[in-house]
ChimeraX commands (.cxc) that place a marker at each C-alpha (Angstrom):
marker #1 position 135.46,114.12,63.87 radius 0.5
marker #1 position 135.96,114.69,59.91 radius 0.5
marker #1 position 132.40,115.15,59.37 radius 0.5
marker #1 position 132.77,114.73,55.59 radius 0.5
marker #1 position 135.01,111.17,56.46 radius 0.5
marker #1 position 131.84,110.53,58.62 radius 0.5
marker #1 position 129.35,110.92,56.67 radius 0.5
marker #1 position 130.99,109.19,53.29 radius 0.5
marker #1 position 130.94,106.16,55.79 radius 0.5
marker #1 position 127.95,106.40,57.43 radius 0.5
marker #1 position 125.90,107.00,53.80 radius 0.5
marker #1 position 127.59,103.75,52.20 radius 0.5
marker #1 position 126.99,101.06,54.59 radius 0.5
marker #1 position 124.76,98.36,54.25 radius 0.5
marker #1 position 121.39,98.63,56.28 radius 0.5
marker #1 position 122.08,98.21,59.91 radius 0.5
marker #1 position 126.06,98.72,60.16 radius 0.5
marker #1 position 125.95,102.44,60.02 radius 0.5
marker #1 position 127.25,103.20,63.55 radius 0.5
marker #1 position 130.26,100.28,62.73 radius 0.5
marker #1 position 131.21,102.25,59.63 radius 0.5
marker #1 position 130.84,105.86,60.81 radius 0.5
marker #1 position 133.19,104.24,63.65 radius 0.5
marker #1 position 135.98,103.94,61.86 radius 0.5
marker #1 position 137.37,107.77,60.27 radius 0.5
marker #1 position 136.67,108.42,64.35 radius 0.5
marker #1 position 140.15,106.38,64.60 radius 0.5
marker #1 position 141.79,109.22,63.17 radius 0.5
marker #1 position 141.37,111.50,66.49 radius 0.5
marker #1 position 142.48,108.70,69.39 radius 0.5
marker #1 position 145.37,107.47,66.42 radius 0.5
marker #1 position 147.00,111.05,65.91 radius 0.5
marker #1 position 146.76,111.90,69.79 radius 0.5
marker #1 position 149.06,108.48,70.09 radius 0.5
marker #1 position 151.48,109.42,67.03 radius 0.5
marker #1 position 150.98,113.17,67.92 radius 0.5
marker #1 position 152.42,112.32,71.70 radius 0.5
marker #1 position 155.19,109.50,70.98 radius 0.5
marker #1 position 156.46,112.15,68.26 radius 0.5
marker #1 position 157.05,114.93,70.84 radius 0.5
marker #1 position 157.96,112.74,73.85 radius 0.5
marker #1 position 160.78,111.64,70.63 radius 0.5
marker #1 position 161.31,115.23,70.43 radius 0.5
marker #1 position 161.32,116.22,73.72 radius 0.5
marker #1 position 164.28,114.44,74.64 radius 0.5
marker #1 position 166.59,116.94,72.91 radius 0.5
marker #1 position 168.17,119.17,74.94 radius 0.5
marker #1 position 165.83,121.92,75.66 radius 0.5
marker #1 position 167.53,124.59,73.65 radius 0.5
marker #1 position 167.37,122.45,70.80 radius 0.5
marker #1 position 163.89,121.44,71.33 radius 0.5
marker #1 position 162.31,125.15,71.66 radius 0.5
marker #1 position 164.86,126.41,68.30 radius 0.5
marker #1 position 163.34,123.81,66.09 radius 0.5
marker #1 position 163.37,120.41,67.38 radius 0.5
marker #1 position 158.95,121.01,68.34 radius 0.5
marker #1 position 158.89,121.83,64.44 radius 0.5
marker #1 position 159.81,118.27,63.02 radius 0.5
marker #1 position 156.06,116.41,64.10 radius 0.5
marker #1 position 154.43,119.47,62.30 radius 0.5
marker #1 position 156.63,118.79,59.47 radius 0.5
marker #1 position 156.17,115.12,59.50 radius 0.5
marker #1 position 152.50,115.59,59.42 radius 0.5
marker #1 position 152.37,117.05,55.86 radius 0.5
marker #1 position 152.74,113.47,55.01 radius 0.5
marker #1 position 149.17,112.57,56.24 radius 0.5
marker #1 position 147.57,115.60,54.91 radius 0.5
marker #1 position 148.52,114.85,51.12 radius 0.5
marker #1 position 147.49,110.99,51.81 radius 0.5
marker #1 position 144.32,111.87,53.18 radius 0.5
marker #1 position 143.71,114.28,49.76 radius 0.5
marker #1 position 144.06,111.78,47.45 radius 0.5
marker #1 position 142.28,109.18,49.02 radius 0.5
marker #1 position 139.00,111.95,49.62 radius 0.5
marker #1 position 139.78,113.32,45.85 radius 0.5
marker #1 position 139.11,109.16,44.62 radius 0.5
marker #1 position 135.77,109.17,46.55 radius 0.5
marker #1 position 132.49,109.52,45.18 radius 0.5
marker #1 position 129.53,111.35,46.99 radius 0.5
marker #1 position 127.43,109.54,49.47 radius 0.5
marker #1 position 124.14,107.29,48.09 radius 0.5
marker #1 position 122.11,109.71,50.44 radius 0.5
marker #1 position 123.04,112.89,49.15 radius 0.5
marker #1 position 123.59,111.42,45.28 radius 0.5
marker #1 position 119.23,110.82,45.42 radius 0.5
marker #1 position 118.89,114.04,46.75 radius 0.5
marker #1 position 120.94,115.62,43.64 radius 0.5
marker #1 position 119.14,113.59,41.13 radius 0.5
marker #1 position 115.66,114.56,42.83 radius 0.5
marker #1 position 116.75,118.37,42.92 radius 0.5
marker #1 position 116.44,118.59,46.58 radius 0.5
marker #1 position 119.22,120.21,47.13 radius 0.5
marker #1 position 119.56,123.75,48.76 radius 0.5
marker #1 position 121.68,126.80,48.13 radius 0.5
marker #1 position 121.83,127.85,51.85 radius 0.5
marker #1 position 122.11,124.37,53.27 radius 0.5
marker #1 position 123.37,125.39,56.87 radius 0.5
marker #1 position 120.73,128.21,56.64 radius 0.5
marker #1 position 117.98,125.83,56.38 radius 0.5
marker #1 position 119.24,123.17,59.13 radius 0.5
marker #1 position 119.21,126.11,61.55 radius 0.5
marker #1 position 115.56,127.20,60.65 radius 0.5
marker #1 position 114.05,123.65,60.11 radius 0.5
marker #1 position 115.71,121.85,62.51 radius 0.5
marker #1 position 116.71,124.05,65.83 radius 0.5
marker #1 position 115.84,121.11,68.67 radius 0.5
marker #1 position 118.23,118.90,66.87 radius 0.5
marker #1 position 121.14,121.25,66.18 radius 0.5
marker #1 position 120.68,122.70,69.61 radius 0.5
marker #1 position 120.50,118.58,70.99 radius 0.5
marker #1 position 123.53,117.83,68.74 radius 0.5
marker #1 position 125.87,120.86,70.10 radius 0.5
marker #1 position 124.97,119.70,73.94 radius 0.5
marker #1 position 125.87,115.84,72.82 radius 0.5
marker #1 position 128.89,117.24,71.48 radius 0.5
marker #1 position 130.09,119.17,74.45 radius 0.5
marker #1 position 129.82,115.90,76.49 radius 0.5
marker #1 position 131.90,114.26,74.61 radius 0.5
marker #1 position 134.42,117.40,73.92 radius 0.5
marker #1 position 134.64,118.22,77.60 radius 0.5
marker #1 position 136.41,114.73,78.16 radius 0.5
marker #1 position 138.78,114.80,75.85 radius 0.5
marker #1 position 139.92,118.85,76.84 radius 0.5
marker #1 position 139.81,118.17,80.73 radius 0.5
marker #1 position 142.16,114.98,80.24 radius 0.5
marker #1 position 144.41,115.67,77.66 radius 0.5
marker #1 position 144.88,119.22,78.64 radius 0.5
marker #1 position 144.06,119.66,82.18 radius 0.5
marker #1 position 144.63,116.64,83.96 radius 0.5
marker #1 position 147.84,115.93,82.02 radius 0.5
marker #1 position 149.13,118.98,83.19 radius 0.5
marker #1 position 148.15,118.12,86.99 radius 0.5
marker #1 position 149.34,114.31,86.36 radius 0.5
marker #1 position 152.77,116.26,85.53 radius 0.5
marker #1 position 153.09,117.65,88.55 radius 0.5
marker #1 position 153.75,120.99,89.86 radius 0.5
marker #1 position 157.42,121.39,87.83 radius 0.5
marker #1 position 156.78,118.82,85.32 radius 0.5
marker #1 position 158.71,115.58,87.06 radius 0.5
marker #1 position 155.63,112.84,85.80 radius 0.5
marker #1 position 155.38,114.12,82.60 radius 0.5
marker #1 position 157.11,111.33,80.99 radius 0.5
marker #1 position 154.40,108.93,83.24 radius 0.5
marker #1 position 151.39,110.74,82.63 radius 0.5
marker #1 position 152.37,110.90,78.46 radius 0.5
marker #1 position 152.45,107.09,78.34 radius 0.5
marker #1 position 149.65,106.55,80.33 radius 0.5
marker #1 position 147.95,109.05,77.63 radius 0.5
marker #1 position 149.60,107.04,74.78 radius 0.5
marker #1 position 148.36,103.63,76.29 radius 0.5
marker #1 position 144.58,104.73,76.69 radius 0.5
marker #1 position 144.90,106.33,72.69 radius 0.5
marker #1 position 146.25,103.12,71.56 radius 0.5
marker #1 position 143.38,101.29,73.63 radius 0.5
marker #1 position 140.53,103.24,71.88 radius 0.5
marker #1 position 141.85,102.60,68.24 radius 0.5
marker #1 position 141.72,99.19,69.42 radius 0.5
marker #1 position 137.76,99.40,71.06 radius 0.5
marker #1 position 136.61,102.00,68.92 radius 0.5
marker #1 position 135.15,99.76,66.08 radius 0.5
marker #1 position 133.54,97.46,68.72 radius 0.5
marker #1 position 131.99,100.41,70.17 radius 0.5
marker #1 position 130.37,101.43,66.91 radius 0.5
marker #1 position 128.94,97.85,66.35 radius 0.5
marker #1 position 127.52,97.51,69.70 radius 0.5
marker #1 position 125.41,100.59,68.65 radius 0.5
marker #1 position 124.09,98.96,66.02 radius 0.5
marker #1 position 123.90,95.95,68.01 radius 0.5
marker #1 position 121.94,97.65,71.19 radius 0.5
marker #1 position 121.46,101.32,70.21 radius 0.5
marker #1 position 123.67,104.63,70.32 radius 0.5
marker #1 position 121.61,105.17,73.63 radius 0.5
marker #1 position 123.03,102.71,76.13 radius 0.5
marker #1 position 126.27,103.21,74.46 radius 0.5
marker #1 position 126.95,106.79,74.63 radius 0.5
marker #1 position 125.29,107.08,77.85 radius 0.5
marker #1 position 127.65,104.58,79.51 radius 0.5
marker #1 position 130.74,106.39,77.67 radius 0.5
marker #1 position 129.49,109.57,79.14 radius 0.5
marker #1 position 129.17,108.25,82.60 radius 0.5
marker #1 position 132.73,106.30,82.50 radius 0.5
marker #1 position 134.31,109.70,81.41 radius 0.5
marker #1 position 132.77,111.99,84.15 radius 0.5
marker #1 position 133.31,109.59,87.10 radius 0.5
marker #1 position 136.93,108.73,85.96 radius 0.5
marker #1 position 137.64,112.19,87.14 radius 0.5
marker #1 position 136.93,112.32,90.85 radius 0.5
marker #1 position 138.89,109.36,91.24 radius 0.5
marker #1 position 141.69,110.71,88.45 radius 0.5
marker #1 position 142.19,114.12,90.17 radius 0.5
marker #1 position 143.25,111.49,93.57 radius 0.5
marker #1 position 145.57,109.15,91.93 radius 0.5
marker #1 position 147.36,110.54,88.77 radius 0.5
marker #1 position 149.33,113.39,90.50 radius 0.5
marker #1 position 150.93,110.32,92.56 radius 0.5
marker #1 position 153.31,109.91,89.73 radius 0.5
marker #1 position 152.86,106.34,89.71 radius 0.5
marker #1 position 152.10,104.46,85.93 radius 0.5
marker #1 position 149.50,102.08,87.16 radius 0.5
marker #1 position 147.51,105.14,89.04 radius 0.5
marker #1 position 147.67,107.38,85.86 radius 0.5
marker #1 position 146.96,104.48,83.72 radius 0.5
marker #1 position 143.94,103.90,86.02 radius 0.5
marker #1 position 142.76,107.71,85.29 radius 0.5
marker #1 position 143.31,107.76,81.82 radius 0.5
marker #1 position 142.00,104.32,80.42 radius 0.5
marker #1 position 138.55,104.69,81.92 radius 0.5
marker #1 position 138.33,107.95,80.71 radius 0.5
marker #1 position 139.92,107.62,77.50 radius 0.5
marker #1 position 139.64,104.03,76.08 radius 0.5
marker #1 position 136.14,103.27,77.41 radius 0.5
marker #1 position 134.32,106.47,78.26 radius 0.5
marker #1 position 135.65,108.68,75.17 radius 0.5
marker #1 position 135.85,105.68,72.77 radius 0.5
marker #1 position 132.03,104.99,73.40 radius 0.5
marker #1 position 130.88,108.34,73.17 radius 0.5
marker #1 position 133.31,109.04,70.52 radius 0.5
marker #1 position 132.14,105.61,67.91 radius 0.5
marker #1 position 128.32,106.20,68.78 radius 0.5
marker #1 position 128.11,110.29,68.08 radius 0.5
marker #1 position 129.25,110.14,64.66 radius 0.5
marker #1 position 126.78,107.52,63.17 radius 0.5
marker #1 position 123.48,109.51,65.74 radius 0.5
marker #1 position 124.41,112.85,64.15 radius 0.5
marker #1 position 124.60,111.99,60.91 radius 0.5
marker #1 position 121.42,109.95,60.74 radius 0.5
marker #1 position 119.42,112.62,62.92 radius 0.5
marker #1 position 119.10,115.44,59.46 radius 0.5
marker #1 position 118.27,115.15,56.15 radius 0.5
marker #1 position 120.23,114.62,53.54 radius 0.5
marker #1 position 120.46,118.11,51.83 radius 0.5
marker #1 position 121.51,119.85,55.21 radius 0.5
marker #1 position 123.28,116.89,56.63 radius 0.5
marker #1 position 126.49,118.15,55.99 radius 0.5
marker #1 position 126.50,121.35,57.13 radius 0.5
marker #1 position 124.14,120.52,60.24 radius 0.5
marker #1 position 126.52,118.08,61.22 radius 0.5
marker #1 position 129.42,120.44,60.90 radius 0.5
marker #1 position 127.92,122.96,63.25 radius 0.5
marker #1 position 126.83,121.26,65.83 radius 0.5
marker #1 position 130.02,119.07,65.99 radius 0.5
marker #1 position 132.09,121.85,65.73 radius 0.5
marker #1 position 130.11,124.27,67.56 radius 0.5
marker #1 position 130.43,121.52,70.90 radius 0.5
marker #1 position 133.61,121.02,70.21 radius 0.5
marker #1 position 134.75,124.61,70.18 radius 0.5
marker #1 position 132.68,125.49,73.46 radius 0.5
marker #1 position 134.23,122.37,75.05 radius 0.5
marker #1 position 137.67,123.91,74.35 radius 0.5
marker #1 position 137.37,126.37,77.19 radius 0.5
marker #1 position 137.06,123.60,79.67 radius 0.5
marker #1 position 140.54,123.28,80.86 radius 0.5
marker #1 position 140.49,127.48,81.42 radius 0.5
marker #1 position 137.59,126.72,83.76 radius 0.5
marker #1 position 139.01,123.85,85.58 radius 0.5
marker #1 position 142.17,125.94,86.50 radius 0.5
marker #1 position 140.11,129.25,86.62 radius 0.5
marker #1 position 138.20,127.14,89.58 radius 0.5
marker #1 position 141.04,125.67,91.23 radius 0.5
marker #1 position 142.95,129.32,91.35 radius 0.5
marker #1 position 139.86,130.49,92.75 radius 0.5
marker #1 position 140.59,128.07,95.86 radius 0.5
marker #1 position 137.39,126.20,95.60 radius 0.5
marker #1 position 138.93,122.68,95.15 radius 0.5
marker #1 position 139.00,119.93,92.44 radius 0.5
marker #1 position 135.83,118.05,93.37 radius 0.5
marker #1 position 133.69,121.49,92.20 radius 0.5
marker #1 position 135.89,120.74,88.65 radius 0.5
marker #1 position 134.64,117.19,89.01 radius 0.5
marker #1 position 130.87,118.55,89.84 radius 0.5
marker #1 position 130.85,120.78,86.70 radius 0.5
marker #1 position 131.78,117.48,84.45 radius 0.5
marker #1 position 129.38,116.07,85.99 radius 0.5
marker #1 position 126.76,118.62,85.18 radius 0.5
marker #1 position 128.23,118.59,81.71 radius 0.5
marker #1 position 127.86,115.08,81.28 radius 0.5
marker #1 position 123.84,115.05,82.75 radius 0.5
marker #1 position 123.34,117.90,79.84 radius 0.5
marker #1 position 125.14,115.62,76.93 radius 0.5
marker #1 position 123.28,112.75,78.58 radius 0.5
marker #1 position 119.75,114.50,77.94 radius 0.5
marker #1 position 120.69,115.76,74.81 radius 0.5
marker #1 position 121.40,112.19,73.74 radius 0.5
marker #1 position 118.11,110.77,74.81 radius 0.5
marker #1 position 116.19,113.84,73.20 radius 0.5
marker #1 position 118.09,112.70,69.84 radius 0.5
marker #1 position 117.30,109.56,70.00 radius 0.5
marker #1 position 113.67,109.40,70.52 radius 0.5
marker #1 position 113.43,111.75,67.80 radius 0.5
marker #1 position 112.49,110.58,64.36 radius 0.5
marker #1 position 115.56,109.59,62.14 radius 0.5
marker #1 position 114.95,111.56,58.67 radius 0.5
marker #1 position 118.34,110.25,57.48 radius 0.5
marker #1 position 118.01,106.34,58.76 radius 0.5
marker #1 position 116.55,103.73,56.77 radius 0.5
marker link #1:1,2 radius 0.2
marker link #1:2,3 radius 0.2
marker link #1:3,4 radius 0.2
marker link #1:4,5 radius 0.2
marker link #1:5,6 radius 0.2
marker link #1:6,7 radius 0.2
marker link #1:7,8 radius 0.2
marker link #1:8,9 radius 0.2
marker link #1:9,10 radius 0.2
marker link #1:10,11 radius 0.2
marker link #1:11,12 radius 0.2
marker link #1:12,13 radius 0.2
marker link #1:13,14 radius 0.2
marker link #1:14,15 radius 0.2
marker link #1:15,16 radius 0.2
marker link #1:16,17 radius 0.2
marker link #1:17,18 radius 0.2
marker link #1:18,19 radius 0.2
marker link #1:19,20 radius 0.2
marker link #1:20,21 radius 0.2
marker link #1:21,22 radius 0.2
marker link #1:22,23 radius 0.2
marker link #1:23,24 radius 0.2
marker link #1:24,25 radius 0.2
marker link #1:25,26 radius 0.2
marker link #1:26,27 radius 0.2
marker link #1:27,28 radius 0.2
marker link #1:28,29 radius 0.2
marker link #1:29,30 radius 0.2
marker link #1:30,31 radius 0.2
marker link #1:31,32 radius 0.2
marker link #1:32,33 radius 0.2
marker link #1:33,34 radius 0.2
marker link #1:34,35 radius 0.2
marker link #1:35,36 radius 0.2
marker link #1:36,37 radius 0.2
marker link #1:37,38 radius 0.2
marker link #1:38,39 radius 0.2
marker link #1:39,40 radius 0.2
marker link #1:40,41 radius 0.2
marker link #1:41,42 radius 0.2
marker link #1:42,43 radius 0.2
marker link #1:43,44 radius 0.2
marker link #1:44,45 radius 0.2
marker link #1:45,46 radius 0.2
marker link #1:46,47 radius 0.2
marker link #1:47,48 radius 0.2
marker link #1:48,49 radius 0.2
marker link #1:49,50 radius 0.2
marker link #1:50,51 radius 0.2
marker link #1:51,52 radius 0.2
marker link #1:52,53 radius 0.2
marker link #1:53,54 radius 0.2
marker link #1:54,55 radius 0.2
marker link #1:55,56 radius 0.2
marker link #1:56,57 radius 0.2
marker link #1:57,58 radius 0.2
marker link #1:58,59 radius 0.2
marker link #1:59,60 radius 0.2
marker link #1:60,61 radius 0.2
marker link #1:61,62 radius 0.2
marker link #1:62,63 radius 0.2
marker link #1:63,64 radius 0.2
marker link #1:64,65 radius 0.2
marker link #1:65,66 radius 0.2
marker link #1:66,67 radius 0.2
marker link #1:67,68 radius 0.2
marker link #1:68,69 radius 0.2
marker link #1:69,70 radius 0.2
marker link #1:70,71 radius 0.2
marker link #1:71,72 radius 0.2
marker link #1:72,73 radius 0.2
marker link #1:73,74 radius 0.2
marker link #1:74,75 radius 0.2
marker link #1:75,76 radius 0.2
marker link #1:76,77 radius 0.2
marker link #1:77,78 radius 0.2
marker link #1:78,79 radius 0.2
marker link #1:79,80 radius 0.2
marker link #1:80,81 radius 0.2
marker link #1:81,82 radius 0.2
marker link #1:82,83 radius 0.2
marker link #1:83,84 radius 0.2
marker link #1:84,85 radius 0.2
marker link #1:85,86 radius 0.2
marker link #1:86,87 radius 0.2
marker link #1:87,88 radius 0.2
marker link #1:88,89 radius 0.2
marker link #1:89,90 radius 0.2
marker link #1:90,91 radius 0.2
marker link #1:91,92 radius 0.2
marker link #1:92,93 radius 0.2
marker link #1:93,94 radius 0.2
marker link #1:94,95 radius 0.2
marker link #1:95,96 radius 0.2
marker link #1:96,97 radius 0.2
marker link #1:97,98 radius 0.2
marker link #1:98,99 radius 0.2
marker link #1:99,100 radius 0.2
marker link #1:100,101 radius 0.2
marker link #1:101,102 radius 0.2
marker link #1:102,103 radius 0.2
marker link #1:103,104 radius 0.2
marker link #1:104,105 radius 0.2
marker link #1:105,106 radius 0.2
marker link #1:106,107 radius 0.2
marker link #1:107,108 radius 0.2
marker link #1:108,109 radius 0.2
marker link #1:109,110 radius 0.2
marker link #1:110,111 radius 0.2
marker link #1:111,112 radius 0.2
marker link #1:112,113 radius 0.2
marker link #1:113,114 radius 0.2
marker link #1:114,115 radius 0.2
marker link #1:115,116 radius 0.2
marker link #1:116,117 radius 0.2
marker link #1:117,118 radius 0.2
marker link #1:118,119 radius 0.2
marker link #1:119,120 radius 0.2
marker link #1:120,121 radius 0.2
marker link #1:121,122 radius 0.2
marker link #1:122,123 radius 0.2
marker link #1:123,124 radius 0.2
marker link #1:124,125 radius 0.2
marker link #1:125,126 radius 0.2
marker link #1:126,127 radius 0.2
marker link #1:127,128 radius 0.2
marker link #1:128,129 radius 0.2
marker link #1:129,130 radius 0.2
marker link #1:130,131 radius 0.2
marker link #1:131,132 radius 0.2
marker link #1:132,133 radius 0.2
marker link #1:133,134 radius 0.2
marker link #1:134,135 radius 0.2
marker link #1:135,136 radius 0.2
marker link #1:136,137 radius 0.2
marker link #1:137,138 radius 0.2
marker link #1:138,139 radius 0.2
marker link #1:139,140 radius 0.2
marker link #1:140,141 radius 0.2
marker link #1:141,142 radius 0.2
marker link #1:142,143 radius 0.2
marker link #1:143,144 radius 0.2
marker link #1:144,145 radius 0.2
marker link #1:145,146 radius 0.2
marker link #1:146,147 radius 0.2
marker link #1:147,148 radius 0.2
marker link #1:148,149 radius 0.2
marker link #1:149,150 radius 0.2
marker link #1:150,151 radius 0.2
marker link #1:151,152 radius 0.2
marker link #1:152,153 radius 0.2
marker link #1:153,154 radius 0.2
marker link #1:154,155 radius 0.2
marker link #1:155,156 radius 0.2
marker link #1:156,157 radius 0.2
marker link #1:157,158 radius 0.2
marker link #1:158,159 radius 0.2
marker link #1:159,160 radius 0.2
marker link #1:160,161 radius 0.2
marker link #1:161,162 radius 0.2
marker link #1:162,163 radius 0.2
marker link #1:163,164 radius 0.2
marker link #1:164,165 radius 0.2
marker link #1:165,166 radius 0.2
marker link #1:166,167 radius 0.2
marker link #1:167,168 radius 0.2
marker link #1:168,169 radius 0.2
marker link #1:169,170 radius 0.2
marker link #1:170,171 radius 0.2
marker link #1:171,172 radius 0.2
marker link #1:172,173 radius 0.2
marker link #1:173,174 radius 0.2
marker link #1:174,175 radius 0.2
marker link #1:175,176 radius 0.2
marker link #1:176,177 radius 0.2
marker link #1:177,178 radius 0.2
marker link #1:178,179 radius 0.2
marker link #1:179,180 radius 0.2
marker link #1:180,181 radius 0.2
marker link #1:181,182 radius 0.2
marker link #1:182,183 radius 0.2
marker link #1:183,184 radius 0.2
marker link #1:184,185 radius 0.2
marker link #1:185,186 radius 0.2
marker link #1:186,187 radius 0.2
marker link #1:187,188 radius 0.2
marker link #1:188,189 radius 0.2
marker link #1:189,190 radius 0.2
marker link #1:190,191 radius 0.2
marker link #1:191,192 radius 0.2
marker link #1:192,193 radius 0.2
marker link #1:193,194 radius 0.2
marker link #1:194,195 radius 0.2
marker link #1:195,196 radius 0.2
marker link #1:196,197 radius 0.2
marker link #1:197,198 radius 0.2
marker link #1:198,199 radius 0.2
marker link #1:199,200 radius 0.2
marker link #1:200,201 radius 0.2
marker link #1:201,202 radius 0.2
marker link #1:202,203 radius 0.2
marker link #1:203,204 radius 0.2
marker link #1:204,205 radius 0.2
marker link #1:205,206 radius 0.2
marker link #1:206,207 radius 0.2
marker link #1:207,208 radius 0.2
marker link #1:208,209 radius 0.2
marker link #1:209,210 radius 0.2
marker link #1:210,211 radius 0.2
marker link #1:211,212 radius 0.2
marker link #1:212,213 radius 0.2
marker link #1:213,214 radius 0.2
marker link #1:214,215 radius 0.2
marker link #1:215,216 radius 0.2
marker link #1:216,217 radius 0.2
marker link #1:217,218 radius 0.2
marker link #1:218,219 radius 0.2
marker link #1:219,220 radius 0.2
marker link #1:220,221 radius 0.2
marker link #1:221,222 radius 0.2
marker link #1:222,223 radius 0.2
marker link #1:223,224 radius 0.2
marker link #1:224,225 radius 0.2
marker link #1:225,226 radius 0.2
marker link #1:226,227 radius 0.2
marker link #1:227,228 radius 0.2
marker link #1:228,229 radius 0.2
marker link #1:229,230 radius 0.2
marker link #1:230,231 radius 0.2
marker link #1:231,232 radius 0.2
marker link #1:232,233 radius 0.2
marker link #1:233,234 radius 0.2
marker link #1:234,235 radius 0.2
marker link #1:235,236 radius 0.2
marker link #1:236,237 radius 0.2
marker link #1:237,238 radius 0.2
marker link #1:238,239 radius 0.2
marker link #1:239,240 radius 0.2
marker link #1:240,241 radius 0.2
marker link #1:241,242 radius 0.2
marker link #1:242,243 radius 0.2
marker link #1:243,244 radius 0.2
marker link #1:244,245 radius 0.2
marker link #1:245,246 radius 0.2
marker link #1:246,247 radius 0.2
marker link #1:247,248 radius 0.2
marker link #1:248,249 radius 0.2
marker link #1:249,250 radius 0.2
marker link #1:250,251 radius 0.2
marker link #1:251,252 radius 0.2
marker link #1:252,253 radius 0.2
marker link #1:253,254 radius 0.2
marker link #1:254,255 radius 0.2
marker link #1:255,256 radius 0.2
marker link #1:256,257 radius 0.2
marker link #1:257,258 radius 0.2
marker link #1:258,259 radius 0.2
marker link #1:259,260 radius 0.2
marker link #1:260,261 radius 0.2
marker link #1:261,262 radius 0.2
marker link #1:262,263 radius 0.2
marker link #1:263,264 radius 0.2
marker link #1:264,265 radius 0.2
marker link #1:265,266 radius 0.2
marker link #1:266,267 radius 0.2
marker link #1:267,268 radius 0.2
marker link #1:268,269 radius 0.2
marker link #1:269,270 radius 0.2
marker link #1:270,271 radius 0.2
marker link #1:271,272 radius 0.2
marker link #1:272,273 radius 0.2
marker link #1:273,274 radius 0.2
marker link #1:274,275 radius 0.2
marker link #1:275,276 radius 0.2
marker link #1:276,277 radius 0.2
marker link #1:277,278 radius 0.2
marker link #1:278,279 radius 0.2
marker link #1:279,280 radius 0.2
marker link #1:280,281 radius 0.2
marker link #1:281,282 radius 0.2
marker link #1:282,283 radius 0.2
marker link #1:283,284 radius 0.2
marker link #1:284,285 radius 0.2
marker link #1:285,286 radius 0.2
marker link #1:286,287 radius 0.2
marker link #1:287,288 radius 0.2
marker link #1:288,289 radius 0.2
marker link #1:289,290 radius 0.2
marker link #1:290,291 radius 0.2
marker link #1:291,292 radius 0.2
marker link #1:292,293 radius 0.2
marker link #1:293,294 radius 0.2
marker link #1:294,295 radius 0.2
view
């Protein structure tokens, strides 16, 4: 999550279609995972000497491309409404991040937990269970990748419908179903997707993927940036986004630390679990809480 893109969306929509418009810059994650993998499976079919000399270079390449459009289109944007009436009522702070962390501790401490939920699903299935949905020498790879490019091109595609059924309902129900459709997809996952099969992976990845992360994914961006003020909004969204996304990073090192330990894959799937009853709470906490930023 760009939390910049996010919150540039999230400050100029109209009253009650904030979680629709912070929706959208979260496209950017489930659309490069789908470019990102079609461009190395495109690469990966040279022969492997090529592909390890320089053939792994050309998506890298290819993606200075996006990096200058996405300059100038931020360099042609103006600041938020939100934080423009803070400016012009001299509200704003010289240690913004600071100030979130000593005002507001619940809520960055709530918002790194909701982010770890939703973190931990995308590490353990892109990372860990595409390795396992490999196999053992790497002879389903080419399955499990399109069943991974299938459930990234499903959540562009459910993404935006996510973020209006939170305004619609509530981030609440949303995330909480997202959260609940990524943890159980894993028992069931860890069963079918080393099979090999397409329509066993697919049935690992798109519940976990395409509904689970999509929800969670549409829903966070719009209940983080309406849970702080404007003058720290930035940088307390930035922390606690990043800060559960970096922790959730280490979660496909503990899945394999746990299966090399010999204590199976359903303790892996008990630890999501665990992970996913934390992001839960943390979700609930946030949401009961008073909105500074909402209006």
């Amino acid at each position: 999550m760009g939390s910049g893109a996010v919150l540039l969306a999230v400050e100029h929509a109209p009253p009650g279609r904030r979680a629709f418009f912070g929706s959208w810059p979260q496209l950017g994650f489930p659309a490069g995972l789908f470019l990102g993998t079609v461009a190395f499976s495109a690469a990966a079919t040279l022969p492997d000497e090529q592909f390890y000399s320089w053939g792994w270079r050309i998506p890298f390449l290819v993606s200075v491309l996006l990096v200058g459009v996405g300059l100038f289109i931020r360099l042609r944007l103006d600041d938020g409404p939100d934080f423009t009436r803070a400016r012009s009522a001299r509200r704003l702070l010289d240690r913004p991040l600071l100030a979130a962390v000593r005002d507001h501790p619940g809520r960055i401490a709530a918002g790194i937990a909701a982010a770890l939920g939703h973190g931990t699903i995308v590490t353990l299935f892109t990372v860990w269970l595409l390795s396992v949905a490999s196999g053992p020498t790497g002879e389903h790879r080419s399955t499990a990748l399109l069943a991974l490019m299938i459930a990234a091109a499903g959540q562009c595609a459910v993404t935006p419908a996510f973020g209006a059924l939170c305004d619609r309902i509530g981030y609440r129900p949303v995330i909480l179903g997202g959260l609940a459709a990524g943890a159980l997809a894993l028992l069931p996952g860890l069963a079918w997707a080393p099979g090999g099969t397409l329509p066993a992976t697919l049935a690992t990845f798109v519940p976990a993927m395409t509904l689970g992360h999509g929800a969670v994914y549409a829903g966070i961006a719009g209940l983080l940036a309406t849970t702080f003020p404007a003058e720290v909004r930035f940088s307390a969204v930035s922390i606690t986004y990043q800060l559960g996304s970096t922790i959730s990073s280490f979660a496909p090192l503990v899945a394999a630390a746990v299966i090399a330990t010999g204590l199976g894959h359903g303790v892996v799937a008990l630890l999501a679990l665990l992970v996913a009853a934390t992001a839960a709470t943390a979700v609930v906490a946030l949401t009961r809480a008073p909105q500074p930023g909402s209006r």
